[in-house]
C-alpha positions as CSV (number, residue, x, y, z in Angstrom):
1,X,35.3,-46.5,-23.7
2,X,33.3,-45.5,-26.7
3,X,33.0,-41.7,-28.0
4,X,29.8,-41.5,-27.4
5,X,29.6,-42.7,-23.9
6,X,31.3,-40.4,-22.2
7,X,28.4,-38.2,-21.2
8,X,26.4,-41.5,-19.5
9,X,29.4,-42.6,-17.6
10,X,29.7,-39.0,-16.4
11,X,26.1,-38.9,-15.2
12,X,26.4,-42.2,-13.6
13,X,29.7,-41.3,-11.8
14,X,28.2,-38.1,-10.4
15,X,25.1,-39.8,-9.5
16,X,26.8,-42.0,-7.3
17,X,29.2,-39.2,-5.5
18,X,25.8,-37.1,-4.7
19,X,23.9,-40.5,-3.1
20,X,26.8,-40.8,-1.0
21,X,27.1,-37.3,-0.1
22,X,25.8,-37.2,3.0
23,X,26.8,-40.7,4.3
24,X,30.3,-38.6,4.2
25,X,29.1,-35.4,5.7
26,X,28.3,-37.7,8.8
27,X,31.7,-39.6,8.6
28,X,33.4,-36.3,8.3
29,X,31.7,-34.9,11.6
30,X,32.1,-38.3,13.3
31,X,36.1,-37.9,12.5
32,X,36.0,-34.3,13.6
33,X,33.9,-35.1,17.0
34,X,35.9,-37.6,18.1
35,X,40.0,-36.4,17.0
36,X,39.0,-32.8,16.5
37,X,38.6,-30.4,13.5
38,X,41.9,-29.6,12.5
39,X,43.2,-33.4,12.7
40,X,40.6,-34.4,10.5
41,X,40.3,-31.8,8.2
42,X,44.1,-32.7,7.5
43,X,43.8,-36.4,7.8
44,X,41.0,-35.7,5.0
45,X,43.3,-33.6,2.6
46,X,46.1,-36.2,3.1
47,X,44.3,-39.2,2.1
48,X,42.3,-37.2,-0.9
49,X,45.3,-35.5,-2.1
50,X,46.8,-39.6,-2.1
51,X,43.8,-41.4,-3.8
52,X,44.5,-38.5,-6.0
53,X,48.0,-39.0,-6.6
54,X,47.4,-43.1,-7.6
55,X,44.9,-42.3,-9.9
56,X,47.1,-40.0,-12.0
57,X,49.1,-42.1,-14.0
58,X,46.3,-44.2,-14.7
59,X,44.9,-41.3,-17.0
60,X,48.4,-40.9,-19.6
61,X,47.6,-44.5,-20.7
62,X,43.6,-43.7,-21.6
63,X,42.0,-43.2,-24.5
64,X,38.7,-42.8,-26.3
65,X,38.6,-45.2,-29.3
């Protein structure tokens, strides 16, 4: 990625998490409705903390040019 691209590939990126914002409010009380708070409230920090996880070692390797 170039220096100076950063900031639009920021914007894009948070863009895209706030439009789907509330398509996961609704999964999230879906979950919760049908399995019950505290199972999906866990479920939720398991996979989250995960997907965070993998994407870790992905960031040692990247760098601006």
């Amino acid at each position: 990625m170039p220096t100076f691209r950063p900031g639009r590939v920021a914007g894009i990126d948070a863009g895209g998490a706030l439009a789907l914002l509330p398509v996961e409010v609704a999964e999230a009380a879906i979950a919760a409705d049908r399995f019950g708070a505290r199972t999906a409230f866990v479920t939720g920090g398991v996979f989250g903390s995960a997907l965070t996880a993998r994407g870790l070692p992905h960031l040692a390797g990247r760098r601006l040019e």
